[in-house]
N, C-alpha and C positions, 0 to 999 in steps of 0.2 A: 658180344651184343648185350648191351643191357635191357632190366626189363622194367619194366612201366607199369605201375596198374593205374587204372582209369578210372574214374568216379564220377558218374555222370547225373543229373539232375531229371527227376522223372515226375511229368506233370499231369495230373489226370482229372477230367472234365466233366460233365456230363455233351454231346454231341449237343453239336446247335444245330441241326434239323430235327431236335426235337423228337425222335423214333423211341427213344430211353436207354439208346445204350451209352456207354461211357468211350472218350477216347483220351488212349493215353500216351505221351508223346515223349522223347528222350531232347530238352531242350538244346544240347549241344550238337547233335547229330543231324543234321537237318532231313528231312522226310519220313527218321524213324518213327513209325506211327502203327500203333495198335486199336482193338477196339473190341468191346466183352459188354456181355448184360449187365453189369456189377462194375464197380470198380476194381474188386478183387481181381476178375474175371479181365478184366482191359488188363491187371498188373500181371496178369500170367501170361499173356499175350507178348505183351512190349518187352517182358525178361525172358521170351521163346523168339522175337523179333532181334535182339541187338546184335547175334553170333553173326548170323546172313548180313546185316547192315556194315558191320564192322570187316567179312570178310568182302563185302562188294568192293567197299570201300577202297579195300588193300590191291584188288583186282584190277580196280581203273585206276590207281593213280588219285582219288580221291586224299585232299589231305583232314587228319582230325585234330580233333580239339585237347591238348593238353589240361586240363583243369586243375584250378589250384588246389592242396590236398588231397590230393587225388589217393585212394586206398579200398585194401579192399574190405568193408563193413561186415559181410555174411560170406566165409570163403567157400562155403557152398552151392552160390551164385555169380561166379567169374567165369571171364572166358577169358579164354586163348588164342589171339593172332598177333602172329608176329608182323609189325610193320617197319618199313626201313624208315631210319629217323627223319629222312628227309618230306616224309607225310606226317611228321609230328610236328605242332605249332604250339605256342602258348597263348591264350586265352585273355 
């Protein structure tokens, strides 16, 4: 099996009802969504949210998103699930 690391695109906001918090969102993964007083605060959420996303994912049969360049930037913030390649796409 080979392995893949994934590099995903991570966008953060301030919330549009206006409350003040921030929400931060993993643009490839659809629904992965976090949210924190700060934006700091949303980015430690959404990088405590993608493990459960990425294993749900794997769980149901969901397929993800291959991305170009994909690597890993901080190898102190990766995860690990193995997916069979047939839930792996290109982008």
């Amino acid at each position: 099996m080979r392995r893949i690391i994934l590099e995903y695109t991570i966008k953060i906001f301030p919330d549009p009802e206006g409350d003040g918090d921030y929400i931060a969102e993993v643009e490839e993964l659809y629904g992965c969504s976090a949210s924190g007083e700060s934006p700091e605060i949303a980015l430690q959420e959404i990088e405590t949210a993608i493990q459960p996303w990425l294993e749900t994912a794997k769980k149901h049969g969901i397929p993800i998103s291959l991305t170009k360049g994909s690597k890993i930037k901080d190898p102190k913030k990766h995860f690990n699930v193995i997916f069979p390649e047939s839930q792996i796409y290109n982008s």
